[in-house]
C-alpha positions as CSV (number, residue, x, y, z in Angstrom):
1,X,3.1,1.6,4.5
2,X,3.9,0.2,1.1
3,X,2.9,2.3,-1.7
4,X,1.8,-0.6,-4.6
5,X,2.2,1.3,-6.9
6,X,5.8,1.6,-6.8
7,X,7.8,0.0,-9.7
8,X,9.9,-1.6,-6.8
9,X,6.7,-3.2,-5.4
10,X,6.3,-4.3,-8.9
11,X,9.9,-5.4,-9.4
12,X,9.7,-7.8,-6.0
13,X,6.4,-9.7,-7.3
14,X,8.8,-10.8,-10.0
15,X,11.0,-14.0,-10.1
16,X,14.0,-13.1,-10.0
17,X,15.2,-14.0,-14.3
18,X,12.3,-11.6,-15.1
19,X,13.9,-8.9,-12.7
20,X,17.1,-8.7,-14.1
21,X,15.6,-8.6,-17.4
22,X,13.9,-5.5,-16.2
23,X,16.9,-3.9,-14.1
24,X,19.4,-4.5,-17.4
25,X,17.7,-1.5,-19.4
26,X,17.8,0.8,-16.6
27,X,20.4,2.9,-16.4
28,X,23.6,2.0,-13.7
29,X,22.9,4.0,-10.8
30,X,19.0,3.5,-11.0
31,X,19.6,-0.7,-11.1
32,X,22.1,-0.8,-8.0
33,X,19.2,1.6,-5.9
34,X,16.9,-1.3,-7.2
35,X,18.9,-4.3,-6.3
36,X,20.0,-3.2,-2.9
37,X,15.9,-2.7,-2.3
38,X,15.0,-5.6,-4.2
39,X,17.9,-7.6,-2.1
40,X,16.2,-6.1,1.0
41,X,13.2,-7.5,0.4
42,X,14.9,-10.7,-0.9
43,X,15.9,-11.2,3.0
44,X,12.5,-11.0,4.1
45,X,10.9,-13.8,5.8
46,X,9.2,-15.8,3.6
47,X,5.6,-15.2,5.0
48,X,6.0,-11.3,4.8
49,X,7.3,-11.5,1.2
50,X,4.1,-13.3,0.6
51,X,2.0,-11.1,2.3
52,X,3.9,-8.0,0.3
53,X,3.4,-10.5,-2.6
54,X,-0.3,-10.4,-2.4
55,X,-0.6,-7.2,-1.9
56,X,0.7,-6.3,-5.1
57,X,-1.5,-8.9,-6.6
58,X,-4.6,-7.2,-5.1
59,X,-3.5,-3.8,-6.1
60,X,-3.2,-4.9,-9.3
61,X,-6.3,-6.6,-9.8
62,X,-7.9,-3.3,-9.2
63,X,-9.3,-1.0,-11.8
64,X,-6.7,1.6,-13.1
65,X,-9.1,4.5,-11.4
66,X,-9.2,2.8,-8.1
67,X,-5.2,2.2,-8.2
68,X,-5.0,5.7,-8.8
69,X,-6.8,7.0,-6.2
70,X,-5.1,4.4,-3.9
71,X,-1.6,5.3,-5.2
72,X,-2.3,9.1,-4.2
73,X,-3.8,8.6,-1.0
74,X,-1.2,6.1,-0.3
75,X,1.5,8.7,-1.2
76,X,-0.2,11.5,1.0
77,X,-0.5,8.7,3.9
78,X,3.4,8.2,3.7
79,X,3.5,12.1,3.6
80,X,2.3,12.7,6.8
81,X,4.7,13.6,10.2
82,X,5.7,10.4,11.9
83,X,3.8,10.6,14.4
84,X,0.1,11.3,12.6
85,X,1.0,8.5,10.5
86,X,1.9,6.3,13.6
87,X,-1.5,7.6,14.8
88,X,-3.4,6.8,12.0
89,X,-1.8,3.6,10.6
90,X,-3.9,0.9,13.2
91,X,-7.0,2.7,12.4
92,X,-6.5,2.1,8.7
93,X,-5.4,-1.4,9.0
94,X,-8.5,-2.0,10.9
95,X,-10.9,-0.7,8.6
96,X,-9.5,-2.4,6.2
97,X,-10.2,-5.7,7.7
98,X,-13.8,-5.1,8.4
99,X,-16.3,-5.9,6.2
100,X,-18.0,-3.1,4.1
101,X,-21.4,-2.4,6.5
102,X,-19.0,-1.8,9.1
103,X,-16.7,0.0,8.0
104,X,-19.7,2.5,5.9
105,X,-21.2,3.1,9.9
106,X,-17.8,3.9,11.5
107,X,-16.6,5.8,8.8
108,X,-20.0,8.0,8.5
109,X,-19.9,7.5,13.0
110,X,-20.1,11.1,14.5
111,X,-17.6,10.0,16.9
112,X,-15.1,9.1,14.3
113,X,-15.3,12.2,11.8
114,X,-14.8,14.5,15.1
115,X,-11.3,12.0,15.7
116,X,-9.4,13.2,12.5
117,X,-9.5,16.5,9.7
118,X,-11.5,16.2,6.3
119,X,-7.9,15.0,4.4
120,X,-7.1,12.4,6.4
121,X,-11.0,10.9,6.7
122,X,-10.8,11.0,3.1
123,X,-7.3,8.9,2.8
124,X,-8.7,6.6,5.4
125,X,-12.3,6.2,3.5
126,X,-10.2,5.7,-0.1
127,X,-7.8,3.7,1.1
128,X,-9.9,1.6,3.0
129,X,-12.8,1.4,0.4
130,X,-10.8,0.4,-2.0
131,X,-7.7,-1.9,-1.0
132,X,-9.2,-3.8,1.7
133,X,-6.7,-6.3,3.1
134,X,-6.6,-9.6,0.9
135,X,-8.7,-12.4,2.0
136,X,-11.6,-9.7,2.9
């Protein structure tokens, strides 16, 4: 999962004038990491840039305290083995699609807390609270 937070994130919702403006006062080895990201996102298709696009618009539409708590819990989601993450990514994507009712009752669902520990309920319940996906 993209972490929006990221200064790359950032850097790839920019044209690409307003990049380089950014990348020339980094120092050498920091701008060619950036461009080679920045170049992989470049290659894209044009939908998924979009969708990457608006992400980062969303993100940063929210209040600084809700991009913090969705930076961390975004950072502890791409901490996670492999495998847990793999686990737990289609469950997060679909809570954040549903709308807010729903998602409170599975969320606070018997069923559901007894599927996954107290951390990662938590990252699923801030993550999904917070940064639904656009358009919800």
């Amino acid at each position: 999962m993209g972490n929006p937070g990221n200064p790359v994130e950032r850097l790839m919702a920019m044209p690409p004038e307003k990049r380089e403006q950014v990348l020339e006062k980094l120092p050498p080895q920091q701008q060619a990491n950036l461009r080679q990201r920045l170049e992989r996102f470049d290659k894209l298709p044009a939908a998924e840039r979009a969708r990457l696009n608006q992400m980062w618009s969303t993100f940063n539409s929210l209040p600084p305290e809700k991009q913090a708590i969705v930076t961390r819990q975004m950072q502890a989601f791409n901490n996670l083995p492999e495998a847990r993450r793999e686990d737990l990514k289609p469950v997060l994507q679909r809570l954040r699609r549903m709308p807010e009712d729903r998602r409170n009752a599975l969320l606070n669902s018997p069923a559901f807390k007894d599927r996954f520990s107290a951390t990662e309920l938590e990252m699923l319940t801030d993550i999904s609270q917070n940064y639904p996906l656009p358009g919800r």
